[in-house]
C-alpha positions in Angstrom: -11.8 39.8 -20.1 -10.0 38.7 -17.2 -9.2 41.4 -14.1 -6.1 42.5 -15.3 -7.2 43.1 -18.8 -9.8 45.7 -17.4 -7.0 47.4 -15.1 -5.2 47.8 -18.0 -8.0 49.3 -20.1 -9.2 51.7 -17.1 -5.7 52.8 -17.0 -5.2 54.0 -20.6 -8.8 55.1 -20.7 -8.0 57.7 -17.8 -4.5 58.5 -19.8 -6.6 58.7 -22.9 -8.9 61.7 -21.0 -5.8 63.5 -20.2 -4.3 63.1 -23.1 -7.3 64.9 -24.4 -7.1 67.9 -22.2 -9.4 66.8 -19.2 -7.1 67.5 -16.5 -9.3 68.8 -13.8 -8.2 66.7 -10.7 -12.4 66.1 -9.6 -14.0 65.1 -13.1 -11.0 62.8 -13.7 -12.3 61.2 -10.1 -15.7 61.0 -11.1 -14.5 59.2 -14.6 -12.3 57.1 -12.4 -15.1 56.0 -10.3 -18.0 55.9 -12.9 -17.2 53.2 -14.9 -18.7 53.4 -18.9 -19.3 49.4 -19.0 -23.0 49.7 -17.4 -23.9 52.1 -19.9 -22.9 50.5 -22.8 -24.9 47.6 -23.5 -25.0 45.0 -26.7 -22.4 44.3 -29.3 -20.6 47.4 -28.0 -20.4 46.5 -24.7 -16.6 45.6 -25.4 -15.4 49.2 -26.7 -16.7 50.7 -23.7 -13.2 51.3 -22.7 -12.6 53.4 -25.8 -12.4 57.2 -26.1 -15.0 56.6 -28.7 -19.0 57.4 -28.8 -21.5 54.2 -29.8 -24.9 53.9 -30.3 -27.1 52.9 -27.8 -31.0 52.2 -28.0 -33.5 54.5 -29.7 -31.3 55.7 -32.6 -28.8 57.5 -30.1 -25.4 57.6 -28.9 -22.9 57.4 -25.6 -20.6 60.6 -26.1 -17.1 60.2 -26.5 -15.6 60.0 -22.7 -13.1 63.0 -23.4 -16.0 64.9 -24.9 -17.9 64.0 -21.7 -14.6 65.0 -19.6 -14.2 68.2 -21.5 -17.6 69.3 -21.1 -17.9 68.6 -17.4 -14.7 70.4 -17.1 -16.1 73.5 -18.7 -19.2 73.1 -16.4 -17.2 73.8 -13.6 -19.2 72.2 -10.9 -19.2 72.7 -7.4 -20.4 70.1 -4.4 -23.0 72.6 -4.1 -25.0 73.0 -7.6 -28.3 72.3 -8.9 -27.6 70.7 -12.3 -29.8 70.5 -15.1 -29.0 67.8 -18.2 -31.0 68.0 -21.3 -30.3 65.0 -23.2 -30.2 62.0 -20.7 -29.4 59.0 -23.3 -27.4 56.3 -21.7 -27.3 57.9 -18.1 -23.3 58.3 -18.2 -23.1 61.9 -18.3 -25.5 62.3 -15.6 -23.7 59.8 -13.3 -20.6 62.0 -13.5 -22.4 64.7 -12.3 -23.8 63.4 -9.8 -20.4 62.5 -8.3 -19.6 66.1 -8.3 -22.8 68.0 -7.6 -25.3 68.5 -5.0 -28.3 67.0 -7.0 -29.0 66.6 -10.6 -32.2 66.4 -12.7 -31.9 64.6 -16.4 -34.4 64.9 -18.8 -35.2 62.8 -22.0 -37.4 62.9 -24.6 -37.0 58.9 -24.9 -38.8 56.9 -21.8 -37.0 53.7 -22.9 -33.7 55.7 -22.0 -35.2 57.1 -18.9 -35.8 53.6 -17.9 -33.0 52.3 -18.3 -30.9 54.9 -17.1 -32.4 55.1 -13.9 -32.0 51.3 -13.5 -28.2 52.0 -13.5 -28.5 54.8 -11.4 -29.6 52.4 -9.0 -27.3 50.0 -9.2 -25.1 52.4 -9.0 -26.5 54.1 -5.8 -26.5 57.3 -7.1 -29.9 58.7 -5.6 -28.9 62.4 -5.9 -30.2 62.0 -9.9 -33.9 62.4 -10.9 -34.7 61.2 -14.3 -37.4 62.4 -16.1 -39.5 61.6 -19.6 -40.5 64.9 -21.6 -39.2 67.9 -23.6 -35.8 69.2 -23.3 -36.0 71.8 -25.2 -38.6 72.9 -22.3 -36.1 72.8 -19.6 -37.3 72.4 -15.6 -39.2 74.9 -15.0 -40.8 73.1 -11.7 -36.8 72.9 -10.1 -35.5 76.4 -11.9 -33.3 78.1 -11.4 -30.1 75.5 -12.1 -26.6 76.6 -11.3 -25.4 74.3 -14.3 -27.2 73.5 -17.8 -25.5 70.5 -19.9 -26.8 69.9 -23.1 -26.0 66.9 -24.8 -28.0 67.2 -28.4 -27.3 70.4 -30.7 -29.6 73.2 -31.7 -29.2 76.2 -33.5 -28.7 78.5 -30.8 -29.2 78.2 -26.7 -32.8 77.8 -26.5 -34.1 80.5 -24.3 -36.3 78.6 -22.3 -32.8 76.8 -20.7 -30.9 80.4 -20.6 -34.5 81.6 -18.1 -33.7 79.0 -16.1 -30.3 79.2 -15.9 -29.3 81.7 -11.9 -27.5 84.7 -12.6 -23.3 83.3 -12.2 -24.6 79.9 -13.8 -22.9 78.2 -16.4 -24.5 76.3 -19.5 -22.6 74.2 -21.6 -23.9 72.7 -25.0 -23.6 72.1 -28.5 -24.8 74.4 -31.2 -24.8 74.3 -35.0 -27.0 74.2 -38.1 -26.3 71.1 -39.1 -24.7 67.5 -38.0 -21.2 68.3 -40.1 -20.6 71.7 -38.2 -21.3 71.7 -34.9 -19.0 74.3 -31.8 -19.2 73.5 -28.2 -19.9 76.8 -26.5 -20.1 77.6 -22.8 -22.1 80.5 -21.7 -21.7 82.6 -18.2 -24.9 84.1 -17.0 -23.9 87.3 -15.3 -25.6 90.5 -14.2 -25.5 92.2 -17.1 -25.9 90.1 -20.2 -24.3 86.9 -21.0 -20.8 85.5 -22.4 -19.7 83.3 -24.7 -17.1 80.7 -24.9 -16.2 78.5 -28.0 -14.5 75.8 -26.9 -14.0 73.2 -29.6 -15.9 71.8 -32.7 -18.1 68.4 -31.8 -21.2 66.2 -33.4 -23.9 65.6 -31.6 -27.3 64.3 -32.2 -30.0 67.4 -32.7 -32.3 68.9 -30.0 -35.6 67.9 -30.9 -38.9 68.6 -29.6 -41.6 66.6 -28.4 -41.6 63.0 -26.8 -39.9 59.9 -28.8 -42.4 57.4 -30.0 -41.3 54.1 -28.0 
């Protein structure tokens, strides 16, 4: 692919995001300066410019970029927040936060992921992210409370272990659904006196499991 060619894609990539309805001037920065290609390896490497998710190692998948736009967006991050990512899979979710966030801390249940993630990471010189191997259906409870909670696999509900850790005026954003074929992205607002609900649009996403993966 010669210079041009990958101008070109970039280009309708970022059109593609607005297209989609991420139009929140910061995120579409970070997309702009996080580029997908590291984090999609193999024979897939060449649809990385394509609003599109592909599988990646250990039997799991790169969201689709405008999924990954829209749910940042929802996030709603701010230069100062503690993010929390459950789910850190190829590393390209996490990345984006890191251009907008003051530090953020991925967990994954796979430590092949984690590996290779955090190779990027470097790379990448993004040394505001700390990945870790373990449960996320555990959360952080060594760095609670988070500002922000991403999710990137589905469960039934928010797990509560996630929503203790979550600071009062924090925002989660996740998946949640019985089953792979019906699945709602929901956004939840901790505030003093209970918590609220936004459904923002159906997805698929892998499910939140438990435990550690075997490789």
């Amino acid at each position: 692919m010669t210079d041009d060619d990958l101008a070109t894609r970039k280009m309708q990539f970022l059109y593609a995001l607005r297209s989609k309805g991420v139009t929140d001037a910061r995120v579409l920065g970070a997309m702009e300066e996080i580029d997908r290609g590291p984090f999609v390896r193999g024979l897939f490497a060449e649809r990385a410019y394509e609003d599109m998710p592909l599988p990646i190692a250990c039997g799991q998948t790169i969201s689709q970029p405008s999924v990954v736009g829209l749910m940042t967006q929802a996030l709603n991050v701010t230069p100062r927040d503690k993010v929390l990512e459950i789910g850190t899979g190829s590393g390209y979710q996490a990345a984006i936060l890191a251009k907008l966030a003051r530090r953020v801390y991925t967990i994954d249940r796979h430590r092949r992921l984690v590996r290779e993630a955090r190779d990027i990471f470097d790379e990448l010189n993004l040394h505001t992210i700390t990945a870790i191997t373990g449960d996320g259906s555990h959360g952080l409870p060594d760095q609670a409370p988070f500002d922000r909670i991403i999710v990137t696999a589905a469960a039934e509900d928010p797990p509560g272990p996630l929503l203790g850790q979550l600071k009062e005026g924090g925002i989660m954003v996740l998946p949640v659904g019985q089953s792979d074929a019906v699945q709602s992205l929901i956004r939840v607002h901790k505030t003093a006196t209970g918590l609220e609900y936004d459904e923002l649009r159906d997805v698929r996403f892998v499910p939140l499991l438990e435990g550690l993966g075997k490789d």
